[in-house]
C-alpha positions as CSV (number, residue, x, y, z in Angstrom):
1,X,-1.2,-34.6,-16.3
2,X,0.1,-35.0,-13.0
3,X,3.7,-34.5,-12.6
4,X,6.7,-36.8,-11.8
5,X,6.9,-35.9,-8.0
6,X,2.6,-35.3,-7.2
7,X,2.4,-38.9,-9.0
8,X,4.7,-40.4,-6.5
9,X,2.8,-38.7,-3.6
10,X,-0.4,-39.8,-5.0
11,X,0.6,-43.2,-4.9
12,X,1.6,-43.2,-1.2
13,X,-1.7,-41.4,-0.8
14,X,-3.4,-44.9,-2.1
15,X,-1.4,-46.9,-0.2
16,X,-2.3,-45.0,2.7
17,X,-6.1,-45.5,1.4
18,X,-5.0,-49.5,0.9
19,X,-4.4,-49.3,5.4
20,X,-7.8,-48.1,5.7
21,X,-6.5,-44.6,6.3
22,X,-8.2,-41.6,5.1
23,X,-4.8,-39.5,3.4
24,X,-6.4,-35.9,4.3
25,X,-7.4,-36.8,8.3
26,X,-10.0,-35.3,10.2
27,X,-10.4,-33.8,13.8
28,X,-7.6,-34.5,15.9
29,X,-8.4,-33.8,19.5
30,X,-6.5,-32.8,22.3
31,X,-3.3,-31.6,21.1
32,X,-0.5,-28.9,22.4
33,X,1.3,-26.3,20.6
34,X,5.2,-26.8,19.9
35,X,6.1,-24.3,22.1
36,X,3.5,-25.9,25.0
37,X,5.2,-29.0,24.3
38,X,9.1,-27.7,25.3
39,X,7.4,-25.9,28.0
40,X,6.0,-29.2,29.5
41,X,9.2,-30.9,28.7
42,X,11.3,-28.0,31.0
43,X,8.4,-29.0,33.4
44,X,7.7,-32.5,33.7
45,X,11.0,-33.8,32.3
46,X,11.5,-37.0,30.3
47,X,8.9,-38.9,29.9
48,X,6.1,-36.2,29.7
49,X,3.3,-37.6,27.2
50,X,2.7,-34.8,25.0
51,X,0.2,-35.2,21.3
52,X,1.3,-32.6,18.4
53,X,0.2,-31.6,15.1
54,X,1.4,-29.8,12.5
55,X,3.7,-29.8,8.5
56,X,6.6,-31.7,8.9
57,X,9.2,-29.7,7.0
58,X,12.3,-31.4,7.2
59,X,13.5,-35.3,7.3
60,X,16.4,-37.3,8.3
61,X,16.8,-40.8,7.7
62,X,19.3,-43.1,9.8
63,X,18.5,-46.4,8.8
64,X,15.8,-48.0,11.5
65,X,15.8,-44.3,13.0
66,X,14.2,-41.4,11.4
67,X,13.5,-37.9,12.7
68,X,11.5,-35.0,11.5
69,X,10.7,-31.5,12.3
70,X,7.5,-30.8,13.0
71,X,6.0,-27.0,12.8
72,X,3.0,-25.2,14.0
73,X,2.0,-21.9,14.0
74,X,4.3,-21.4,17.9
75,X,7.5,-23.2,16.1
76,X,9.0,-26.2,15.5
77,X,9.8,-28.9,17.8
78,X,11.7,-32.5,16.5
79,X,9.7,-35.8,16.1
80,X,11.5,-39.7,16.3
81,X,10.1,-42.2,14.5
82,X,12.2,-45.5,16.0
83,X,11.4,-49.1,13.6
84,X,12.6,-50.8,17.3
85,X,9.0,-49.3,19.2
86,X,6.9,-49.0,16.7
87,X,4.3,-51.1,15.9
88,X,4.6,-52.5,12.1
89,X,2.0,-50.8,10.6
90,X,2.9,-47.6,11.9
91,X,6.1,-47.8,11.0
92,X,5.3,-48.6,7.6
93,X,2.5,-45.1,7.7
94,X,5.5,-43.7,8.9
95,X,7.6,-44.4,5.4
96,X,4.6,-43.2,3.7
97,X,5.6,-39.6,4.8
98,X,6.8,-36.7,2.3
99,X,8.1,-33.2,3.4
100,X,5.1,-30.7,3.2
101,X,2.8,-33.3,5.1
102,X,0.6,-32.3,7.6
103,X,0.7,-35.2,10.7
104,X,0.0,-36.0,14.3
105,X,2.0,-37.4,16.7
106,X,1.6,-38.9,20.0
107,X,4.0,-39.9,22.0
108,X,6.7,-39.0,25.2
109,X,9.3,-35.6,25.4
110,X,12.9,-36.3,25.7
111,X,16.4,-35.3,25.1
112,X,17.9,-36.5,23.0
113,X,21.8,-36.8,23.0
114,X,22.5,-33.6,21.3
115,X,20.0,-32.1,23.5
116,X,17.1,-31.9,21.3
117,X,14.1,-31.8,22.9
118,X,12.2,-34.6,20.7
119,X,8.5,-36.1,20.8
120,X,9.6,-39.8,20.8
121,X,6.5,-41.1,18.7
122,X,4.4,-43.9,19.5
123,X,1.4,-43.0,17.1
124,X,1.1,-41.0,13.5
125,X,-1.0,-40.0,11.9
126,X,-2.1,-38.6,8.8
127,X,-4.0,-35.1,8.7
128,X,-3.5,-34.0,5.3
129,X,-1.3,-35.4,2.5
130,X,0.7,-32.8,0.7
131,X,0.2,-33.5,-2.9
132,X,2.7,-31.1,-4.3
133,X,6.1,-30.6,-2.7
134,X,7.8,-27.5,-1.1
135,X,10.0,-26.0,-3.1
136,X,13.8,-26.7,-2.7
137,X,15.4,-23.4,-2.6
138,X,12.2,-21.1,-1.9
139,X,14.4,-18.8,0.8
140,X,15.7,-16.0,-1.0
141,X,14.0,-16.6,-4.3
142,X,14.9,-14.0,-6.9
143,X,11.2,-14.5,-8.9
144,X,9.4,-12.4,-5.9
145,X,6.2,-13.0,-8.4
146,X,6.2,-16.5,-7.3
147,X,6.0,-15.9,-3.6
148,X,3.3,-13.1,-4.1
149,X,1.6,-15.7,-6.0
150,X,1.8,-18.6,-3.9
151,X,1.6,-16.4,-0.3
152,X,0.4,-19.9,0.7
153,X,3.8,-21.5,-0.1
154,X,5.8,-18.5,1.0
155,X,4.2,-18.7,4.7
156,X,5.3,-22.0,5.8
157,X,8.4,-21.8,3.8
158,X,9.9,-18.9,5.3
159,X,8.8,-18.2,8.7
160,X,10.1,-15.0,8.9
161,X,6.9,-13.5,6.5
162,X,4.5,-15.4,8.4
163,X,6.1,-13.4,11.6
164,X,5.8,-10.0,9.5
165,X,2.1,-10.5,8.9
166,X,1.4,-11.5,12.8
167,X,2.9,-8.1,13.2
168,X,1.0,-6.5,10.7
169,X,-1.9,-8.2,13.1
170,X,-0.4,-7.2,15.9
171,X,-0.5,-3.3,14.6
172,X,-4.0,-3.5,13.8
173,X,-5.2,-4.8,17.2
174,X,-3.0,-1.7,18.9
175,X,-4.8,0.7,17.0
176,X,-7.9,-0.5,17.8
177,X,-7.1,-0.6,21.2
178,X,-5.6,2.9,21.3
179,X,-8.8,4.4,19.9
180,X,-11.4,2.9,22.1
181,X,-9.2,3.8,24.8
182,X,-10.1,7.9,23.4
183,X,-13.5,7.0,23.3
184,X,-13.5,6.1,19.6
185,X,-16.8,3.9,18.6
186,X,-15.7,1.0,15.6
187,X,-18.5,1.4,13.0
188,X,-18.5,0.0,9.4
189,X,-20.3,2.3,6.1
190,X,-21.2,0.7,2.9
191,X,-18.6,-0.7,0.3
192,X,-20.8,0.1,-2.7
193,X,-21.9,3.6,-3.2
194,X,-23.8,5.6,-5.2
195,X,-21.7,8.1,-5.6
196,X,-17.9,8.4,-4.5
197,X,-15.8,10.8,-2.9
198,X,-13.9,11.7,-0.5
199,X,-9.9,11.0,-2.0
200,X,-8.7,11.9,-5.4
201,X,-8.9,8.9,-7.2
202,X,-10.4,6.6,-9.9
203,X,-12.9,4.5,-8.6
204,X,-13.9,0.6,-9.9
205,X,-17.5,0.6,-11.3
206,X,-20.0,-2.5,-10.7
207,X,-23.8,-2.9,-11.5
208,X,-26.9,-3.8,-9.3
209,X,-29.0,-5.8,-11.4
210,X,-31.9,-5.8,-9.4
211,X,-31.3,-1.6,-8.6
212,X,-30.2,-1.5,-12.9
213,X,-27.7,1.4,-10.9
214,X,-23.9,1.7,-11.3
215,X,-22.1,1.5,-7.9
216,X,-18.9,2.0,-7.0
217,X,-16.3,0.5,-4.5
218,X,-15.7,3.0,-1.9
219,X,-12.1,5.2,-2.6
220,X,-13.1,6.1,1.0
221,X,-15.7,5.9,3.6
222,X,-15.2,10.1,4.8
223,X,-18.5,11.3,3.5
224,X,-20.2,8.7,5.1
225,X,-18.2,9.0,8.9
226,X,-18.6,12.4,8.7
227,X,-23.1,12.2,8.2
228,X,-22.4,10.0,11.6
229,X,-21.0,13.2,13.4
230,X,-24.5,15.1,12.3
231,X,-26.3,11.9,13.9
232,X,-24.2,12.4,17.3
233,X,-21.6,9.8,16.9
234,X,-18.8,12.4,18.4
235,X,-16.0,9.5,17.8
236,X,-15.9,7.1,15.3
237,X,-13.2,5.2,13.3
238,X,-13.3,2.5,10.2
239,X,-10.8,0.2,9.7
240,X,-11.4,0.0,5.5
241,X,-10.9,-1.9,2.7
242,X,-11.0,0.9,0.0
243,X,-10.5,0.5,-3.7
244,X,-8.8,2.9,-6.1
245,X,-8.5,1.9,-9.9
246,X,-4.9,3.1,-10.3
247,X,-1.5,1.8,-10.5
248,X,0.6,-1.0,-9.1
249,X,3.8,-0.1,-7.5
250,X,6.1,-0.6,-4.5
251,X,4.0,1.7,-3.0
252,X,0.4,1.7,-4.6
253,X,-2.0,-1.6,-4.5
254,X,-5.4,-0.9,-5.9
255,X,-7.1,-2.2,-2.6
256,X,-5.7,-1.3,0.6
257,X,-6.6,-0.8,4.2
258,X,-7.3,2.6,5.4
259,X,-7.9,3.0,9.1
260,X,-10.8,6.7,9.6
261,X,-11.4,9.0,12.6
262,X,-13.4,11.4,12.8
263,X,-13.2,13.7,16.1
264,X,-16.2,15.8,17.3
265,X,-14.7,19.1,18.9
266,X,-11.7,19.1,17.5
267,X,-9.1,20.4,14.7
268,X,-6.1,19.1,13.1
269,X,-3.9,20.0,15.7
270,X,-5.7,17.3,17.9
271,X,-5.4,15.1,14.5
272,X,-1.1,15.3,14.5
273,X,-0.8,14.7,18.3
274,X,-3.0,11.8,17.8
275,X,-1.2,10.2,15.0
276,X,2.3,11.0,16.6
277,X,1.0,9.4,20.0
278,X,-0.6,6.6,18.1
279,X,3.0,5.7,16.1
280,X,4.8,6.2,18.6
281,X,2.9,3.4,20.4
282,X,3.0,1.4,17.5
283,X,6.4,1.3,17.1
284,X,6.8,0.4,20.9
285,X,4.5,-2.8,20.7
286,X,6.1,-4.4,17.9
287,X,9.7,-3.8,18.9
288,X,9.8,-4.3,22.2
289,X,9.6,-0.7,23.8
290,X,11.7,1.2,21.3
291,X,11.1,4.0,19.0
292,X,14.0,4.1,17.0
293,X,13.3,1.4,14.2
294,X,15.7,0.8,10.4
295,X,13.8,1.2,7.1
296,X,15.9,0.0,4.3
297,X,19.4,2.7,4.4
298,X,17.4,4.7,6.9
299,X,16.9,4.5,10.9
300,X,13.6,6.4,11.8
301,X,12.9,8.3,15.4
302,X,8.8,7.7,15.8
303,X,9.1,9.1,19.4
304,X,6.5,12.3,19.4
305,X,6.1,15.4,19.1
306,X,7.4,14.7,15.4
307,X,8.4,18.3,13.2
308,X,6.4,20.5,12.3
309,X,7.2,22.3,8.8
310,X,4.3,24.1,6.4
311,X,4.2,23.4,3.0
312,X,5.3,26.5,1.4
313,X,8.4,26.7,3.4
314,X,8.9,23.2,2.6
315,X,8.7,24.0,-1.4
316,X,10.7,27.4,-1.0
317,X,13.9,25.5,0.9
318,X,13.8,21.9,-1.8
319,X,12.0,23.2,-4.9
320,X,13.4,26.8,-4.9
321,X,9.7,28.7,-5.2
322,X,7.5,30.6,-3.5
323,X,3.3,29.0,-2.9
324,X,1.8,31.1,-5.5
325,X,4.6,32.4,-8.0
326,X,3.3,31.2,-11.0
327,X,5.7,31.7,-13.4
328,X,8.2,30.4,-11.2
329,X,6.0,26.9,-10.5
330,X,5.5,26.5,-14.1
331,X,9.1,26.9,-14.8
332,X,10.1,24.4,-12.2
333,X,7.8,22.3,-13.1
334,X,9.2,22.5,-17.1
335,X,12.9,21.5,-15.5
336,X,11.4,18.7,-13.6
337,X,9.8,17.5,-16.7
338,X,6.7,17.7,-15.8
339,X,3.1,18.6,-17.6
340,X,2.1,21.8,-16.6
341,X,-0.2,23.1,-19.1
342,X,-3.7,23.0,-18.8
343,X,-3.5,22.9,-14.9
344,X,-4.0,24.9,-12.3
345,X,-1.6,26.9,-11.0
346,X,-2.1,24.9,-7.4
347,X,-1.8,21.2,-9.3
348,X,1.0,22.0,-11.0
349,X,2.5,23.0,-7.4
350,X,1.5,19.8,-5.7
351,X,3.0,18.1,-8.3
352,X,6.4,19.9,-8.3
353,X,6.0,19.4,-4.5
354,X,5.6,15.1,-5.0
355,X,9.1,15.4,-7.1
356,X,11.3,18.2,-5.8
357,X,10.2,18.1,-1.9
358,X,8.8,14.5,-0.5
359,X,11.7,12.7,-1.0
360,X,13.6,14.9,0.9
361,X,11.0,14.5,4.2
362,X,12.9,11.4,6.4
363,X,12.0,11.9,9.7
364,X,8.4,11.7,10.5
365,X,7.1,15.1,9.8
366,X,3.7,16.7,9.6
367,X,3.6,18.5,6.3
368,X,1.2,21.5,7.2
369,X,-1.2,24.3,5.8
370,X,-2.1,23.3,2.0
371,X,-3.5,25.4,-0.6
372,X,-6.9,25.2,-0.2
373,X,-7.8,25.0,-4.1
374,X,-6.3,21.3,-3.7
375,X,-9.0,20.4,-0.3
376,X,-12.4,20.9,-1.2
377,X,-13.4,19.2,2.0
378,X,-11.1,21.0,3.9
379,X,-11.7,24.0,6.2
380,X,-9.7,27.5,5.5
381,X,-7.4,29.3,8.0
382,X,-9.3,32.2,9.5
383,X,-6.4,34.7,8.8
384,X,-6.0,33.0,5.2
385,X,-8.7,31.5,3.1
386,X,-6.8,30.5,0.7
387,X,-4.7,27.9,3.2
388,X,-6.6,25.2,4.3
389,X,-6.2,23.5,7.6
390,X,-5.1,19.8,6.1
391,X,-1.7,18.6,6.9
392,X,0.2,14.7,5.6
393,X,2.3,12.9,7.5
394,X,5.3,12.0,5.8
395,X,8.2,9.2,6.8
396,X,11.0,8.2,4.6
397,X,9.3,10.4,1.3
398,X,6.1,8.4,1.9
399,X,3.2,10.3,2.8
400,X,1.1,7.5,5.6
401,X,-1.8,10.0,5.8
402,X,-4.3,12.9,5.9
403,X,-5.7,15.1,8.2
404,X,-8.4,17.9,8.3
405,X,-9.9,20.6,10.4
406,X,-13.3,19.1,8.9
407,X,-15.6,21.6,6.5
408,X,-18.8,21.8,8.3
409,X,-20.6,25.2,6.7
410,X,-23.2,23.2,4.1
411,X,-23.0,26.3,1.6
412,X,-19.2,26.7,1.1
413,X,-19.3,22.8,1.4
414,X,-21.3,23.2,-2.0
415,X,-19.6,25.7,-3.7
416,X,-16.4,23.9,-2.9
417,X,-17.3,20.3,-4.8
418,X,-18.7,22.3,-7.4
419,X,-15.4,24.5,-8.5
420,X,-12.9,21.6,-8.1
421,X,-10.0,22.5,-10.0
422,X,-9.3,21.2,-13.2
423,X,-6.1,19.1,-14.3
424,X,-6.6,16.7,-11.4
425,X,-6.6,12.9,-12.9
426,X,-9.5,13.2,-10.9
427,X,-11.6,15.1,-8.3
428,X,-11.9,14.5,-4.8
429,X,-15.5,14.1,-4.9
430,X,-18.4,14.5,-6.8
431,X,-20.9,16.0,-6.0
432,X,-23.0,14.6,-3.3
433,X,-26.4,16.5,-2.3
434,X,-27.3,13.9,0.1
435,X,-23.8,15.1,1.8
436,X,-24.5,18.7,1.9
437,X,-27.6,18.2,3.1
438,X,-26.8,16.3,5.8
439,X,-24.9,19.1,6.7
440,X,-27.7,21.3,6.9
441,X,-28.4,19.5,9.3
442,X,-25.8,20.2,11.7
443,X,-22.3,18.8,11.7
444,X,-20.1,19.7,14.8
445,X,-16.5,21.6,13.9
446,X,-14.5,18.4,13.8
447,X,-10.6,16.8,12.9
448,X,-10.3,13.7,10.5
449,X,-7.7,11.8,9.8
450,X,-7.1,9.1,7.7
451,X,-3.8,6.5,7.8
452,X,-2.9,4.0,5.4
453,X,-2.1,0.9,7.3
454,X,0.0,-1.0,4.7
455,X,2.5,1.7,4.5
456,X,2.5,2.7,8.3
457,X,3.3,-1.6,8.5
458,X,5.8,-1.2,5.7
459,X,7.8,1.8,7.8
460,X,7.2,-0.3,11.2
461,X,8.5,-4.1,10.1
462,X,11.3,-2.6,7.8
463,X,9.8,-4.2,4.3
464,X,10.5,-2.3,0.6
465,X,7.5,-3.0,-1.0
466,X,3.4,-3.0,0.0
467,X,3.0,-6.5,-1.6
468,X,5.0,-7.3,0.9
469,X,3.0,-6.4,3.9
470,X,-0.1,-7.4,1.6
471,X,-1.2,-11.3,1.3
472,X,-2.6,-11.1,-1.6
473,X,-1.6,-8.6,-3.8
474,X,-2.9,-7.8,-7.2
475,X,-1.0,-9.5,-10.2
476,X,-1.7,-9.6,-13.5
477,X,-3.3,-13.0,-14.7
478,X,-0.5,-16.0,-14.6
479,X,1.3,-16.2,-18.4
480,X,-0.1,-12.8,-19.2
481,X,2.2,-10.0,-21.3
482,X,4.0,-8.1,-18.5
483,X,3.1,-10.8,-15.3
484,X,6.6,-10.5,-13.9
485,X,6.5,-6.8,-14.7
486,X,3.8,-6.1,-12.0
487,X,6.2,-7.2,-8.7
């Protein structure tokens, strides 16, 4: 049953019906922006004839006089609808009008006399009746589950998000540009596969009825970029939605977007002064040439080169042990009360790294030289095999990425997928034969690199959670145990 306020909108929607007047509109032709509309104004002056469309979100009521503000995807500009030049019936469409409303007006720009620019209407019309009505207080809401929810509402409520995710746009078109400026080729690699790899992660499982396979949503399209280098694709990237069956956090969304190079030629030195070049430009286009930018209690310096600091030195100066001292991990681990039996010696290091280290890394850093039992795609130092050539960017304790000097010998490549290390919540990839023979085919010494664009947004528009810089983030279903739990 309808409530009190949709019946009363329903009825005007009838009575709109009664005028011979279709409630939710069709084309309407020829219109300017809001913004093109002030700009003819400071042009033409009063009197310019100007048509406009877009949700009225605000109305004020004088009588014989009413104005409204009228937005658009440019702004807002005021509408007056005057009962003295108005033709009856359109004054009387005109009371039909509720806040939420989408309308079209036609009619002259002018000043009003608190210097408004105004459209002074001589036509309205109906484009679509807004059946529910915008919330009263929705700025600032304390039940951030409800604007998650209703990203619909939140948008035209509170302009400032829909600006956040124009610049979440806005970065996604600069890296585009920045690669195919290097020569980078956009390619896309299958969603389902057979088999998945190349992250540590949980996949999402589906069927192919007609197939009678499992598939699985990608956790990462790098085994599949990589059998492009072996065809002679020497620069390619993915901009990818990838899925990883894990938790939701402030920081973890089970879908995300993950932008992929990989760089014929090259190592994972030419992978960090990409990235830092790359941020650095990133952080320039979206706030207006600096590089300096605030994240929450925090003001980051993007401008390259960014530090570089190795892992073990890292976990020697903030965790108090030395890469390989055994005893010494497992007791740290025990104070930071964390699991550390049945694990490798290297997991339970990585994971003593993630408590004791990351959240001491602010400044953009590249987090360098990794034990190699933890990168089974993941070529070794020559003076070092067990060090492999991987590094993680890391900003505010948040690592953005990953980088390789790429594996290309087929044979360790094997041997590699088939000794992962145990104690993992899960491998990095199965293994793939089709992979390694592929690379018996040939794959040119290479750098990859992959950055997760919601939390490189999150860093670059200042925002303290991924559903934030996410439209639709996963919730649990409305009314279910724990709902509000999962924002």
């Amino acid at each position: 049953m309808p409530g009190e306020y949709e019946q009363h909108r329903r009825k005007k929607a009838e009575a709109l019906r009664a005028q011979g007047l279709d409630p939710f509109g069709r084309r309407y032709p020829e219109t300017i922006d809001t913004a093109g509309a002030r700009k003819r104004f400071e042009a033409a002056g009063e009197g310019a004839p100007a048509t406009v469309a877009g949700r009225m979100l605000a109305l004020r009521e004088f009588g014989k006089l009413i104005f409204a503000d009228l937005w658009d995807s440019s702004g807002r500009i005021q509408v007056a609808f005057s009962k003295k030049t108005l033709p009856p019936q359109m004054w009387d469409r005109v009371k039909l009008l509720d806040l939420g409303d989408w309308v079209g007006v036609e009619g002259r720009l002018v000043r009003t006399r608190t210097g408004e620019i105004t459209v002074d209407a001589a036509r309205v019309d109906v484009l679509a009746k807004a059946l529910l009505p915008p919330p009263e207080k929705w700025h600032g809401l304390t039940d951030v589950e409800a604007r998650y929810r209703q990203r619909y509402v939140d948008l035209f409520a509170n302009p400032e998000v829909r600006d956040l995710f124009l610049r979440r746009s806005l970065v996604i078109d600069e890296v585009r540009r920045f690669l195919r400026e290097r020569g980078f080729v956009e390619v896309e690699t299958p969603v389902l596969q057979p088999l998945y790899g190349g992250a540590a992660a949980r996949p999402f499982v589906t069927h192919h009825n007609t197939l009678d396979v499992d598939l699985y949503l990608r956790i990462s399209p790098e085994l599949y970029l990589k059998r492009l280098l072996v065809g002679g694709m020497e620069r390619v990237f993915e901009i990818a939605r990838v899925f990883r069956n894990e938790g939701i956090s402030t920081r973890h969304n089970p879908e995300f977007t993950l932008m992929e190079l990989y760089q014929a030629f090259a190592d994972y030195g030419d992978m960090m002064e990409l990235v830092e070049t790359l941020v650095e430009r990133l952080a320039r286009t979206i706030s207006g040439g600096r590089t300096c930018l605030p994240f929450q209690d925090k003001v980051l310096e993007y401008k390259a080169p960014w530090r570089r600091a190795l892992y073990a030195d890292l976990l020697a100066e903030h965790a108090g042990v030395r890469l390989g001292d055994e005893p010494a991990v497992r007791a740290r681990a025990r104070t930071l009360g964390l699991e550390e039996s049945n694990k490798h010696v290297d997991v339970v290091t990585h994971d003593v790294f993630e408590a004791a280290v990351e959240p001491h890394i602010v400044q953009p850093t590249f987090v360098m030289d990794w034990p190699a039992r933890l990168c089974p795609l993941t070529k070794r130092k020559a003076d070092n095999p067990d060090i492999a050539e991987r590094f993680e960017p890391m900003v505010a304790g948040m690592e953005i990425g990953n980088a390789y000097t790429e594996l290309n010998d087929p044979d360790v490549q094997a041997e590699a997928l088939r000794t992962q290390l145990a104690g993992q919540q899960e491998t990095m990839a199965v293994f793939d034969a089709d992979f390694v023979e592929a690379l018996k085919h040939g794959m040119p010494p290479a750098g990859g690199l992959g950055i997760g664009i919601d939390r490189l947004v999150m860093l670059l528009v200042n925002a303290p959670s991924i559903r934030d810089v996410v439209l639709f983030p996963a919730l649990r279903p409305k009314g279910s145990p724990g709902a509000a739990g999962t924002v």
